[in-house]
C-alpha angles and dihedrals in degrees: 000000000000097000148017119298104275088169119032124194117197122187084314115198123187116183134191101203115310084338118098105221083172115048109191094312106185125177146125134236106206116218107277102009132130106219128176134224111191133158132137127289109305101019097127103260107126090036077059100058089040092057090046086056093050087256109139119009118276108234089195135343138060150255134197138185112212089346097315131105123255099178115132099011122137116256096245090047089062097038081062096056087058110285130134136186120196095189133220101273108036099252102202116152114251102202097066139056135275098251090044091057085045098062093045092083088054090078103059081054113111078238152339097260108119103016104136109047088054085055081052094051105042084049083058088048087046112030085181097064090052089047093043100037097116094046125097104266085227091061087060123098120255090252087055096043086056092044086055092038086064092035086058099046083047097058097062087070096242116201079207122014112208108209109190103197102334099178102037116138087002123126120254094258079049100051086044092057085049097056095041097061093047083063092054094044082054091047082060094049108257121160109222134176110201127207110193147166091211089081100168082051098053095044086055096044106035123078095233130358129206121202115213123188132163077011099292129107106260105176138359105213139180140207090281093056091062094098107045099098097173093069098047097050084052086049102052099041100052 
């Protein structure tokens, strides 16, 4: 880990009913640090981030922010504290415009203080939401729509950004632009973990990587792992 724990996991369970979809999950996302969570579909990742946002109820486990826990609060509490999710799916509002969409994520911010030069910033970071902010957010492409949904999630200043499947269903250009602009939120010093499908890519991207499957952690993995297919392939399929 680079820095100090900015997320900490501790024997997390997530149930659905009397089934456990999070089996004593425990990790640790370093200030700073881009870390990715992969695994293939129904191992718990996105029931993860959903339980680090205050989503869905924690059976056991913690979970603590900057040393502090954050189990049992209510999502807009620790949105508040500086988490954001930007969700599977996108999730913009169509109905209204870009720049609409866009100042939503202002509310969940500490404090105004500073808005818009983070509007500013995240334009920069995504020249397509400042050409398209006065079009309906439905009339953009999906690939648009992604790149709003994280600008979004940007603008309300996160300590530590949750992307659940950012590049699913985009085209490659697409996916490329995607990952481009992770490396600059990491360049600013934005602490992200990352849930993907591109899991050779992840793992080469990310600092560190973590593999779930049936709901439990498999392998922690690094840049270097990214080519070792065989594993994974192990990994995915126990």
């Amino acid at each position: 880990m680079s820095g100090d724990p900015l997320l900490e996991v501790e024997g997390l369970v997530v149930r659905y009913g009397a089934v456990p979809a999070v089996r004593n999950l425990s990790f640790a996302v370093g200030e700073g640090e881009i870390v990715g969570l992969i695994g293939p579909n129904g191992a718990g990742k996105t029931t993860t981030l959903l339980a680090i946002m205050g989503g869905l109820p924690v059976a056991s486990g913690d979970l603590r922010l900057a040393g502090k826990s954050i189990r049992g609060r209510a999502p807009e509490e620790i949105a508040r504290q500086g988490v954001a999710l930007v969700p599977e799916g996108r999730r913009i509002y169509g109905d209204l415009t870009v720049e609409e969409n866009l100042r939503l994520g202002l509310a969940a911010r500490p404090g105004r203080s500073g808005a818009a030069d983070d509007l500013e910033a995240v334009v920069e970071l995504f020249p397509i939401v400042g050409e398209f902010r006065r079009r309906h957010a439905g009339a953009l492409s999906g690939g648009q729509q992604q790149q709003l949904a994280i600008a979004r999630g940007l603008a309300a200043r996160p300590r530590l950004l949750l992307l659940d499947e950012p590049s699913l269903g985009l085209a490659p250009k697409i996916v490329d632009v995607v990952f481009d602009a992770l490396a600059e939120i990491r360049r600013r010093g934005v602490t992200v973990l990352l849930v993907e499908q591109r899991a050779q890519r992840t793992i080469e991207f990310a600092d560190r990587t973590y593999l779930m499957a049936n709901g439990e952690l498999r392998l922690v993995l690094d840049p270097d792992d990214a080519g070792d297919t065989d594993r994974l392939v192990a990994a995915y399929l126990s």
